[in-house]
C-alpha positions in Angstrom: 19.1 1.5 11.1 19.0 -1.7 9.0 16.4 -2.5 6.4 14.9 -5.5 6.5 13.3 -7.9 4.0 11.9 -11.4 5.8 11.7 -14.7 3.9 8.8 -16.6 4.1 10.8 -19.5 6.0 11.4 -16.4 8.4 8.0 -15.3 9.3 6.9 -18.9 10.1 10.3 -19.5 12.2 10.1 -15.7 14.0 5.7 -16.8 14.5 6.5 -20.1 15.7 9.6 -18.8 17.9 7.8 -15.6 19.5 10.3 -13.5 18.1 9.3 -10.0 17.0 10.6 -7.9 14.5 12.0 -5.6 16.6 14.2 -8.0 18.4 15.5 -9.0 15.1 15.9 -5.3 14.0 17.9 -4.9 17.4 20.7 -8.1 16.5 21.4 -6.1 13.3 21.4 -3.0 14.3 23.4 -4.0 17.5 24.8 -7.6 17.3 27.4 -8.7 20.2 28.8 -11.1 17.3 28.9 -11.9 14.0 30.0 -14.7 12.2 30.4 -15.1 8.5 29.2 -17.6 6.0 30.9 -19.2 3.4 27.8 -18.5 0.9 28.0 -15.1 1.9 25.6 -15.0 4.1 26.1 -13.6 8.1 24.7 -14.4 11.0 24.4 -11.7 13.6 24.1 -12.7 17.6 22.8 -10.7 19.6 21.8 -11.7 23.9 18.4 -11.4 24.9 16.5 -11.9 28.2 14.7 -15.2 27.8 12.2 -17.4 30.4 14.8 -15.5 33.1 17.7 -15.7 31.7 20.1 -14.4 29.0 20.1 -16.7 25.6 21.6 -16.0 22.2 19.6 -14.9 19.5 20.5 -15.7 16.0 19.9 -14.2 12.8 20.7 -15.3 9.4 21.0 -12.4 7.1 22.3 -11.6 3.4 22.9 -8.6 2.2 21.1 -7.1 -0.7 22.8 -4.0 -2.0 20.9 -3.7 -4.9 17.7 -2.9 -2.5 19.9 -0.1 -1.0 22.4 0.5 1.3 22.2 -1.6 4.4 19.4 -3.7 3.5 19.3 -7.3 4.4 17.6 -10.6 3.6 16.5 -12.4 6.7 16.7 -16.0 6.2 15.8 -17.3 9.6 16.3 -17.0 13.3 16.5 -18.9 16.2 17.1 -18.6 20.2 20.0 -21.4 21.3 18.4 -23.6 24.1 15.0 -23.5 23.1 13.1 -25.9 21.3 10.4 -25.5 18.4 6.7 -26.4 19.7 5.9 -29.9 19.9 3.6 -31.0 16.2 0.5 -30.1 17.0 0.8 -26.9 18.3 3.1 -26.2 15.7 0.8 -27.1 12.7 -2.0 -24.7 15.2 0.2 -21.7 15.4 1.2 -22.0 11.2 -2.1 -21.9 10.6 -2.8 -18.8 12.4 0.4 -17.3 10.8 -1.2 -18.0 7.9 -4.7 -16.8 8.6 -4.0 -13.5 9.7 -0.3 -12.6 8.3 -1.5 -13.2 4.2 0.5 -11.3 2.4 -2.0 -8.6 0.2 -2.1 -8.7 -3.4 0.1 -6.0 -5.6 -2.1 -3.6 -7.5 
C-alpha cells in the first residue's frame, strides 16, 4: 500500500469531484496505466464505475522518497468526461471544504 500525502489543490479538486480517498488510494495501488511526466511527475489511471458507466480516473502523483518508501505527493485528480460544477455550486461546495476539512494547528 501507497502512502499518500494530498496537496491542497487536491483536496478541493477530490471535494469538488466526489472523489474519495480510497478511490485514489486504489489507482495507485492498482493503476490499469501509467504515464510518465517529463517533470517527474506520474499520472496513474485507473477505471472506475461512474453515473453507469466505466470512466478513467486520473491521478497526478510525485514521488517523495525522502518521506519513505512508496510515498507520493498527490497533485490532483480528475475523472475524463465529466465536468467541474457550474460557479455557484462550486464557490458552495469550496466553502464547505473549507468549513469542515480545516486543517488543525501543529502543537
Amino acid at each position: 500500500m501507497n502512502k499518500l500525502i494530498y496537496t491542497d489543490h487536491a483536496f478541493e479538486r477530490m471535494y469538488l469531484r466526489d472523489i474519495s480517498q480510497s478511490l485514489v488510494q486504489t489507482a495507485l495501488d492498482h493503476p490499469e496505466d501509467t504515464e510518465y511526466e517529463a517533470d517527474g511527475d506520474t499520472q496513474f489511471i485507473k477505471n472506475v464505475q461512474r453515473s453507469g458507466g466505466k470512466k478513467e480516473l486520473h491521478v497526478v502523483a510525485k514521488p517523495l522518497p525522502n518521506e519513505g518508501k512508496n510515498t507520493w505527493l498527490i497533485k490532483t485528480v480528475w475523472i475524463d468526461g465529466e465536468s467541474d460544477p457550474k460557479a455557484l455550486l462550486r464557490i458552495y461546495r469550496m466553502l464547505l471544504m473549507r468549513l469542515f476539512h480545516r486543517k488543525k494547528p501543529q502543537r
